[in-house]
N, C-alpha and C positions, 0 to 999 in steps of 0.2 A: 237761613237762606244763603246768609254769606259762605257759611261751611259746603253746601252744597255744590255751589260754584266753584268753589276750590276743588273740589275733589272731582266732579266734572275734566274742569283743567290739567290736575295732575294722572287723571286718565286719561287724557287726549293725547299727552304729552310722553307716556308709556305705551300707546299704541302706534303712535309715529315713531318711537325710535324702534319699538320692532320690527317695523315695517322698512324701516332705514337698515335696518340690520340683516332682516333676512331680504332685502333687493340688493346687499352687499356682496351675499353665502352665495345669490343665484346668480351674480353676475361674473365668480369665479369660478362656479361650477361651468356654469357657459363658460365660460372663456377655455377651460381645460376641453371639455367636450367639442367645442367648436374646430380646437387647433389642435393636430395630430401631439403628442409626446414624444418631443425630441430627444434620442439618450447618445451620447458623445463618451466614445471611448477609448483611451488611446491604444493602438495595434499591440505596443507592449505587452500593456497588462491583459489583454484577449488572449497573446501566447501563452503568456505567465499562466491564465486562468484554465487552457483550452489543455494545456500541458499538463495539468492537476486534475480535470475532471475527466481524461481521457483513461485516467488508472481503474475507473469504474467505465469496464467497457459496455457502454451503456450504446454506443451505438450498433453494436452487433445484437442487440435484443430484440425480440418479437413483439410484443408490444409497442405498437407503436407511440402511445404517448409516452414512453420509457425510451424514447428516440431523441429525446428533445432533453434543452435545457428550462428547466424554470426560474424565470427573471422574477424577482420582488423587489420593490420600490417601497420604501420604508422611511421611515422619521431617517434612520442612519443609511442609507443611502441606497446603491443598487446592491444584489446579492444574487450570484448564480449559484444552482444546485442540481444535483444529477442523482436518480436514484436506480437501485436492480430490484429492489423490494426488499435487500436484507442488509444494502449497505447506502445512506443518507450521507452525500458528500456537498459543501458550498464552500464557496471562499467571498470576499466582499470585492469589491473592485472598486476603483478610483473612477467618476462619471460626472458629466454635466448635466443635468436633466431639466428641460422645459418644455411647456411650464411642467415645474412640481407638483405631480399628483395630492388633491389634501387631504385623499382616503390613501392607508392602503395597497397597492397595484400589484398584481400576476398576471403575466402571460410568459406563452413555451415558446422558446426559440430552438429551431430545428437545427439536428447534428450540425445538416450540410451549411447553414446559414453561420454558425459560429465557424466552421469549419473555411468556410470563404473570408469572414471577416479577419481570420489570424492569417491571412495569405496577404496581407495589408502592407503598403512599403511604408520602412523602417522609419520609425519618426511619425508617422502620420496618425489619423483619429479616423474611424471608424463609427457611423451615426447609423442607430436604430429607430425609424418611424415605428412610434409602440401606438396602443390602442388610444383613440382619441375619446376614448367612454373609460366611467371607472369598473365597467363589468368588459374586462375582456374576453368574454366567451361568449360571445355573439357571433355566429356562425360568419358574418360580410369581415369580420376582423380579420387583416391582413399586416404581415410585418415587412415592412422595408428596410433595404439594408444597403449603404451604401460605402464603400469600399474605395480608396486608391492603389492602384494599381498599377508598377508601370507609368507611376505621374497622371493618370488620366481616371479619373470617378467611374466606379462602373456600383449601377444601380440593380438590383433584385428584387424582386417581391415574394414572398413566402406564403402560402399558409398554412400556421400553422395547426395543431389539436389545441381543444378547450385547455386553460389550466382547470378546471374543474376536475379532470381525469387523471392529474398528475396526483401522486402518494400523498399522503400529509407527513412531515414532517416526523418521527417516532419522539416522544416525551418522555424525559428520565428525572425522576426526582431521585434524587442520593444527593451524596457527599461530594466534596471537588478536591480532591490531593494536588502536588506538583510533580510532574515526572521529569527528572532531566533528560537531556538530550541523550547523556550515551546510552543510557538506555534505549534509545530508537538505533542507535546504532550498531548495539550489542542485538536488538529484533534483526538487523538485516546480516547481520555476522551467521545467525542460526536460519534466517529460512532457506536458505538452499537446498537445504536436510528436513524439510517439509514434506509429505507426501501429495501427490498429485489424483491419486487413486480413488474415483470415485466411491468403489466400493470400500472405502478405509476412510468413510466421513470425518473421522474423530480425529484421524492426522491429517486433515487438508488444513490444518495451521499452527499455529503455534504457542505453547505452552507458557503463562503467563502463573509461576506459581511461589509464593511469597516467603516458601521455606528456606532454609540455610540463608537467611539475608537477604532473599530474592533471588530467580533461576528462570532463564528462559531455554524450553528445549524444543527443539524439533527433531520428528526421526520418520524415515518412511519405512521402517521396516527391516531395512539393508545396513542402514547407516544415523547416528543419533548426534546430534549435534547439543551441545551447551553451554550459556553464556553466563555469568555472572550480573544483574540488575537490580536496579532501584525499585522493585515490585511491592504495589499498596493496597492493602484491602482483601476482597478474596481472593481465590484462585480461579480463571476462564483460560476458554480454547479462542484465540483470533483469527478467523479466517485469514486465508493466504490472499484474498483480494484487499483486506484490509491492510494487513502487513506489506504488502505493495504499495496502498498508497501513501503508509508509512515511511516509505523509503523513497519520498520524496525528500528533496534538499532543504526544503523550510521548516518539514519538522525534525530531520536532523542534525537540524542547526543552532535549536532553539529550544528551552525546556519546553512543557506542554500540558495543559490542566487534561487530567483524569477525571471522569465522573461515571459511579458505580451505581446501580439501583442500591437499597436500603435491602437488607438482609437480603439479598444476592434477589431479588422478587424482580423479575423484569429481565429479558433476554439479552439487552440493547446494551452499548456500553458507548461513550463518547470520549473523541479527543479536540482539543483545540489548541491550536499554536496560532498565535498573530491574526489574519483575519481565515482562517483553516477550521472548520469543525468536520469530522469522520462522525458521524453516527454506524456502529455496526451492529450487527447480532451473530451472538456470539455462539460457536458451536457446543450442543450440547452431547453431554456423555461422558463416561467417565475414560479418563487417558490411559493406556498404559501405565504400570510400574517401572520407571526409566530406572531410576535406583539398581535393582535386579541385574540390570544388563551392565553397567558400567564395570570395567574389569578394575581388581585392586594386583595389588602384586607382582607390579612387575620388574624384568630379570633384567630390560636390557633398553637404553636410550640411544637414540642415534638423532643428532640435531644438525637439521640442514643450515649451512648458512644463508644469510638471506640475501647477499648476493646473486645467490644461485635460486632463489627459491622459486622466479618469475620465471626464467626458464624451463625449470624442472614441471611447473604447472601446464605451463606453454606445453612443453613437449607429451603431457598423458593427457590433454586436451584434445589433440591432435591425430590422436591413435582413434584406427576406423572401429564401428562394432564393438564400442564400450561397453559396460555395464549388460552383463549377462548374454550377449549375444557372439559366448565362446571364446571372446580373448579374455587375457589375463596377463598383468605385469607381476614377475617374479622377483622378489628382492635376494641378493646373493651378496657376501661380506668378504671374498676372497683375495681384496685387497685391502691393507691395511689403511684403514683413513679413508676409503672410498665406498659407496653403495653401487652396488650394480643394478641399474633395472631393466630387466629385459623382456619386451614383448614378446608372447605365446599365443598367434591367432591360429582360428580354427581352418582357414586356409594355408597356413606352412608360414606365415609370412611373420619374419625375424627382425627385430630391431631392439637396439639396446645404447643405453645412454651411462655414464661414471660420475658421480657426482658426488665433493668432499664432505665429510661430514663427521660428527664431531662426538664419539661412542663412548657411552660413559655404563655402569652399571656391572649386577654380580656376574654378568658372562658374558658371550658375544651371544650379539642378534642372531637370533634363527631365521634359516631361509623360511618366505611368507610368501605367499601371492595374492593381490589384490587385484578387483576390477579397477581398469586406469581411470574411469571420471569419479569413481568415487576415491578413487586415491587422490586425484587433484581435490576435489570438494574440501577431502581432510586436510591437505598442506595449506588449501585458503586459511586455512582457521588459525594452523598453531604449525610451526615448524621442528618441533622436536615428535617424533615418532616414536612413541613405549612400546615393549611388546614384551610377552611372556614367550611363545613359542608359535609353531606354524599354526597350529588348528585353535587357537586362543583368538578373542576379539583383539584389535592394535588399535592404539589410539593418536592422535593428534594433540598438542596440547600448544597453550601460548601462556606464555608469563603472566596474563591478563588475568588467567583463571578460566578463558574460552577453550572449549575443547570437541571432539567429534570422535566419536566409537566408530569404526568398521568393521563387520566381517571379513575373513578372506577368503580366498578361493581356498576349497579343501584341494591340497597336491598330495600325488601319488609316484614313485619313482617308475621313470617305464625300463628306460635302457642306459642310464648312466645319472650321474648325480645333476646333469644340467637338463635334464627333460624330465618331465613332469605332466600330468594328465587330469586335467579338472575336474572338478567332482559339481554338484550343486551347492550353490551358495547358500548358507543357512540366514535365517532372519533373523534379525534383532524382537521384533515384536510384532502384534497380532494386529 
């Protein structure tokens, strides 16, 4: 009988405290459900963030829940993220949040809402009214946003799409390597020389390929650009929106973990620097044979100093009608220590610049002529100019080991040794 009682007791005494415990669980759930989700964030880091997730121009997409940002609230704190469907971009942010969601929380916050809030004066915080339920995809959910402006609070109300219809996330199990920084820096040295051409899918990025020690190339065809890099694992193509948002300032600033699928299985590839992760997908198909195209043997260097080098870019930057649309800079050596370059457009229209330089090799440079933006493209890279003869590829090269191939224009003599008559420019590759 006595046992009886006891156990009685120590039953009674385990049903009150669960019942102590779960009027605990419901009285913070109420409390979060009752009182909107306060999130406080300073204008700063909205620019900082607004400035990063703009490189995935996600607000020019047709889809409209791909219009939006998606906010997550987590054990580790707020996290914005933007997706196009082949490239997963977030960074984390500095926030105050109350109350603290204790599941959990997603919802979209619209272009134009983040887009107001980095309009925010200098110094101040910026508060988002977020869902006062933990499912916010309840059709009455509305996001508030309030802003200073001008010294004076200016309030909004948004609403926004379900996060239900936002992407998931892409998952990569591999391996995580470390990539240094100049490697991101040696990616934006080559993409200029990236092809834009939809119909040439396979050069809309750039060449991430781990021979000779590591090698990044881009070419579109005209022109092939190559850098020297710290490349781990397999060989992939990086799309050119990626490699943009690579040539943001914090990842080239900072090493950055790599993460590969396991024997190359999975399209997706990931970078992360500081609180930055890139999910992309990566172009498939096989690259050209760049190797093939790079010229060996040549007869004749002429090295610009770099002084001049900012000018001289300046100056074929500036010339109308570049790149195949009939002009063409002809290079001539008839002064000693000097390059002449002189513009040939296809309206008559003549100009020409002297510039010193510094000629080394078994003979003197042959007159060449090049389109003038792809001849600036080439002196970005490397300031000394190889060349075998007029109708030979000419290259660009930099002590770094970075370098850029160009065709030239084919010249023909018309009526004395200073005119000359374009022909089609040949391509580098298919």
């Amino acid at each position: 009988m006595h046992f009886y009682l006891s156990s009685c007791v120590f039953k009674s005494c385990v049903l009150r405290l669960i019942f102590i415990q779960n009027q605990t669980f419901n009285i913070q759930h109420s409390t979060f459900n009752i009182h909107p989700m306060n999130i406080t964030i300073p204008v700063s880091a909205i620019k900082a963030a607004r400035k990063l997730l703009t490189r995935i121009h996600f607000e020019r997409l047709k889809l409209p829940v791909l219009t939006h940002v998606l906010a997550t609230i987590d054990a580790a704190g707020l996290t914005l993220a933007v997706s196009d469907l082949d490239h997963w971009l977030e960074t984390r942010l500095p926030a105050t949040i109350n109350p603290f969601p204790p599941d959990s929380t997603r919802f979209l916050i619209p272009a134009a809402a983040l887009a107001a809030a980095a309009r925010g004066d200098q110094g101040s915080t910026v508060q988002f009214e977020g869902p006062s339920t933990s499912d916010p995809n309840k059709p009455a959910f509305k996001l508030k946003l309030t802003v200073v402006c001008g010294k004076m609070p200016a309030e909004t109300v948004y609403q926004p799409e379900p996060a239900s219809g936002f992407p998931e996330r892409p998952a990569i199990q591999g391996h995580i390597t470390t990539v240094p920084k100049e490697t991101f820096a040696a990616l934006q040295t080559v993409a200029g020389c990236a092809s834009t051409d939809a119909t040439r899918y396979v050069l809309n990025g750039v060449l991430f390929s781990p021979d000779d020690g590591g090698t990044l190339i881009a070419t579109n065809g005209r022109q092939l650009a190559g850098a020297p890099a710290r490349v781990t694992g397999r060989e992939f193509i990086l799309p050119n929106t990626a490699v943009h948002v690579l040539g943001f300032p914090d990842f080239t600033a900072r090493d950055a973990a790599i993460q590969q699928p396991d024997n190359g299985k999975g399209p997706h590839i990931q970078f992360r620097s500081g609180p930055h992760t890139l999910i992309a997908r990566t172009i498939e198909g096989n690259y050209p044979n760049y190797r093939q195209v790079i010229p060996r043997d040549f007869l004749a260097d002429a090295t610009i100093p770099e002084t001049h080098r900012p000018a001289l870019i300046s100056w074929l930057r500036s010339l109308d009608g570049k790149n195949g649309h009939g002009n063409y800079v002809r290079l001539t050596w008839e002064k000693p220590g000097h390059l002449t370059l002189t513009l040939r457009s296809s309206d008559d229209t003549d100009s020409h610049i002297h510039v010193p330089v510094t000629i080394s090799g078994e003979s003197r440079p042959p007159v060449i002529a090049f389109a003038p933006g792809y001849l600036a493209d080439a002196f970005e890279i490397g300031s000394t100019l190889r060349l075998i003869d007029g109708l030979s590829p000419g290259m660009a090269s930099d002590p770094s080991g970075s370098f850029c191939v160009l065709m030239p224009c084919r010249c023909v003599a018309e009526a004395g040794p200073e005119q000359v008559a374009q022909t089609q420019v040949p391509a580098i590759a298919a």
